[in-house]
Steps between C-alpha positions, in 0.01 A plus 500: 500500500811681627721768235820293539665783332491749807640223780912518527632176606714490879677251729120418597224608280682360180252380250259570819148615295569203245232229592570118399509376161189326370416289233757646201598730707884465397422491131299857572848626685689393269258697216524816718128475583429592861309209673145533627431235769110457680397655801521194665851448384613867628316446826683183548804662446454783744389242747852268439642795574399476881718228557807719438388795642239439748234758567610565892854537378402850411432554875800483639718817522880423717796755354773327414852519701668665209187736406708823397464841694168664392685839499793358286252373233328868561842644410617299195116628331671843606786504262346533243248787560537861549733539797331815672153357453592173705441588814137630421423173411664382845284776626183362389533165537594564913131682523349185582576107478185538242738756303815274520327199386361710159916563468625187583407277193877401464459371830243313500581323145840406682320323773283329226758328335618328777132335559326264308348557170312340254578436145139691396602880345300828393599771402592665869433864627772428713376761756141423565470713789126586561592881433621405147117429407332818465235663180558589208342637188490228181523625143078475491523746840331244681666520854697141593653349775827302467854461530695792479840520530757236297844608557619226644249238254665156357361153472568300782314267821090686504588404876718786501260752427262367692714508820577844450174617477354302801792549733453913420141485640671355818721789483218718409325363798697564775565858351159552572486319840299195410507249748640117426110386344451775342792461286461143477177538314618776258824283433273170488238738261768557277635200456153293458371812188832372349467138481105529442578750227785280344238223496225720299744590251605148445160450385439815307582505137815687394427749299197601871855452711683754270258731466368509880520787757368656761311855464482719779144515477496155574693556821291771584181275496681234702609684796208687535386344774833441641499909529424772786310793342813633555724286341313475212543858465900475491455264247306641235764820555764291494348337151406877370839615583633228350319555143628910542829339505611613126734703309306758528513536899837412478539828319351671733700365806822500314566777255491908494562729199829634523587771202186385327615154516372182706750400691519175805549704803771369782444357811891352606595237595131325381495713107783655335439658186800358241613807456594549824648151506737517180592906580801462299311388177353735225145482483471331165756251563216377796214553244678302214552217775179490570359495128770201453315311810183585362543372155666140644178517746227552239681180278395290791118585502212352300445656135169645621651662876810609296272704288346697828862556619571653172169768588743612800820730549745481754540818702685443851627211708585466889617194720291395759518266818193263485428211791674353796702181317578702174622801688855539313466362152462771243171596413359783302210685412457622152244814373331444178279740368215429187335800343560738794504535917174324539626188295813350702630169533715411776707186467718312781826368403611243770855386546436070441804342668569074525199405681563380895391122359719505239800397763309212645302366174747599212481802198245622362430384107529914437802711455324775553366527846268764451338208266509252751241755650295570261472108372416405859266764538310434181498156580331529868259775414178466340578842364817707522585900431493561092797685584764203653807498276889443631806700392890389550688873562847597531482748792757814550690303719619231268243214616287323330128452650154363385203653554103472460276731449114590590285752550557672900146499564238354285232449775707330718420405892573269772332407819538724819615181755550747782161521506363134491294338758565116528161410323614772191824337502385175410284586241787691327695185576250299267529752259907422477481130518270509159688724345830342556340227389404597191808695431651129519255341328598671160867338520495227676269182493211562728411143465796358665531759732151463639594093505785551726268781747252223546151570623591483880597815707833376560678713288332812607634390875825442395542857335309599784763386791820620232323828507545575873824321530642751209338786641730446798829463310360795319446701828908396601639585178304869543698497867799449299486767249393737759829356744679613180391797482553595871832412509582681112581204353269647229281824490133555480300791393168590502311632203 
């Protein structure tokens, strides 16, 4: 059974998780009762749903004649983030068409719109790259594997998502130098672990959908004998480094004691202390700010999370640049401190702007956008940071933003691609398709969805052939930006 509450009705997906009316089903609208059809009846539904959008549809990839000028788009996201940081962002998306593609969600969600969609919405990621899945610790420690990164989240087509994520292994895939059926396989792998995992959940009971996840010792018994000695090696570091990954560490990396007092040390352009930032403001003008943001931050968290906030003092704060796509919203890093040095607390506060979707599939049902985050987040996850809360905040120079906020590192990780052999690829490429899977499964109706995949393999070729046809319009759009850049219509840095 879908939660009708989270889908926002557009030109195409209006009423779109709604299944027919059965029986009394108008006297139970009319009551305010949500309706609760069969599995037959949701199946049925997803299937009708063919005949609108059939499943090769999705394979076909041609960009329009008036598709807009991927740089333009790039440079309308530009005003409104922090001018001198823009053209590190330009910097690292022009490392690689791998990099661009993790930068060029607006893009992408452009060229979407134009192409047929169903009427079936989730909850989106909205920029299901495969480098936005990664580890992470869950409030019982246990070390998961999910979705990790909902900036741009908002219901919407699940075909979305999924096209994202299967066209970036394509992307991935030449990166690495994969030949043609190589990538075929891993986009194909994908593709098939996300219909076949739509169709277990469909089955499962709801409360075993909500509640499912993968652990990353599961993953760790799976691959095994997928591994090279050596392999296996990187990956239990990368998992161990991973779970070192805390506040703690980050205390280590980030702060000295300055005057006997912990303070974030600099690194410009990538971490500016706010002092140095706001020279012309006294010091406890910038510490009374903070408290302010604080106190609207903690009013946001559960009764239980507020009261471990409360254990915690803020000390210092510093902006920092953080990925390739986000590179020039405003994001900083805040020092907490418990009892003493060897009790800190680092929380990220994330500039939330209108999500990329939100021109193609209408607003989002939050004011705040920093909630939008957090709500979609909390929705996809099996289990989320005990620290996610949103602020609004009036900054120094007049504008209003929203933010969330999370802890920096709380055993966080992602997957070294660089490093992946074809045969490793495609087993992290299963990994993705059930998770994305399951993310969905918790907002939208996994029933109906798995009616309209089928049982056949031609959905997985359809995403397959879109994959490689995107991953060339993603490869001219990186000529583009770089064109740009030679010629100073706009100006990269690296960093």
């Amino acid at each position: 059974m879908p939660c009708h509450g989270v889908v926002k009705a557009n030109q195409r997906t209006k009423s779109s998780i709604n299944v027919p009316a059965t029986g009394n089903g108008q006297a139970a609208r009319q009551a305010g009762q949500v309706e609760h059809p069969s599995l037959t009846e949701r199946a049925a539904r997803g299937k009708a749903e063919r005949k609108l959008v059939p499943l090769s549809a999705h394979g076909e990839w041609r960009p329009s004649s008036d598709r807009p000028d991927p740089v333009a788009l790039l440079e309308e996201q530009a005003t409104t983030r922090v001018p001198e940081l823009v053209p590190i962002r330009y910097g690292r998306m022009l490392v690689s068409p791998f990099t661009f593609y993790r930068g060029a969600a607006y893009l992408m969600a452009s060229d979407l719109s134009n192409a047929p969609r169903t009427s079936l919405s989730v909850q989106l990621c909205g920029d299901a790259h495969l480098s936005n899945f990664g580890v992470f610790a869950a409030p019982d420690r246990r070390m998961v594997f999910s979705v990790n990164d909902f900036d741009e989240t908002l219901p919407g087509p699940f075909e979305w998502d999924v096209k994202r994520l299967v066209a970036s292994f394509a992307v991935a895939g030449r990166d690495r130098g994969f030949d043609a059926k190589q990538r075929k396989l891993i986009n194909l792998t994908t593709a098939r672990s996300y219909r076949e995992a739509m169709w277990d959940m469909a089955q499962m009971k709801r409360l075993d959908v909500w509640y499912a996840r993968i652990d990353v010792a599961e993953i760790e018994a799976e691959v095994m004998a997928n591994l090279k000695p050596s392999e296996m090696k990187r990956f239990q570091q990368n998992v161990a480094k991973a779970r070192s990954k805390d506040s703690m560490k980050a205390f280590e990396k980030l702060v000295q004691v300055v005057g006997g007092r912990p303070r974030l040390v600099g690194d410009p352009p990538l971490i500016v202390p706010i002092e140095d930032l706001f020279p012309d403001m006294e010091y406890h003008q910038v510490d009374e700010a903070i408290h302010n943001l604080l106190r609207a931050y903690r009013r946001t968290l559960q009764g239980d999370h507020r009261h471990l906030l409360e254990g915690f003092h803020y000390v210092h704060a510093a902006r920092k640049v953080v990925g390739v796509g986000s590179v020039g919203t405003r994001a900083w890093i805040l020092l907490m401190l418990g009892q003493d040095g060897s009790d800190p607390l680092f929380l990220q506060a994330k500039e939330a702007q209108a999500s990329v979707l939100e021109h193609f599939l209408g607003k989002s049902r939050y004011r705040n956008h920093g909630q939008r985050v957090v709500e979609g987040q909390r929705l996809m996850q099996s289990a989320s940071d005990v620290m996610l809360g949103w602020i609004r905040s009036n900054g120094i120079d007049g504008v209003t933003r929203d933010f969330y906020i999370r802890q920096l590192w709380d055993g966080k990780g992602s997957a070294i691609v660089e490093a992946m052999r074809p045969s490793v690829m495609s087993s992290y490429a299963r990994f993705c398709g059930w998770t994305l899977a399951r993310a969905h499964a918790r907002s939208g109706d996994a029933a109906v969805i798995a009616g309209y995949l089928g049982t056949s393999d031609k959905f997985d070729r359809a995403m397959a052939a879109f994959a490689e046809t995107y991953a060339d319009q993603n490869e001219r759009d990186y000529a583009t930006l770089k064109a740009a850049v030679d010629s100073k219509k706009v100006v990269a840095e690296s960093a």
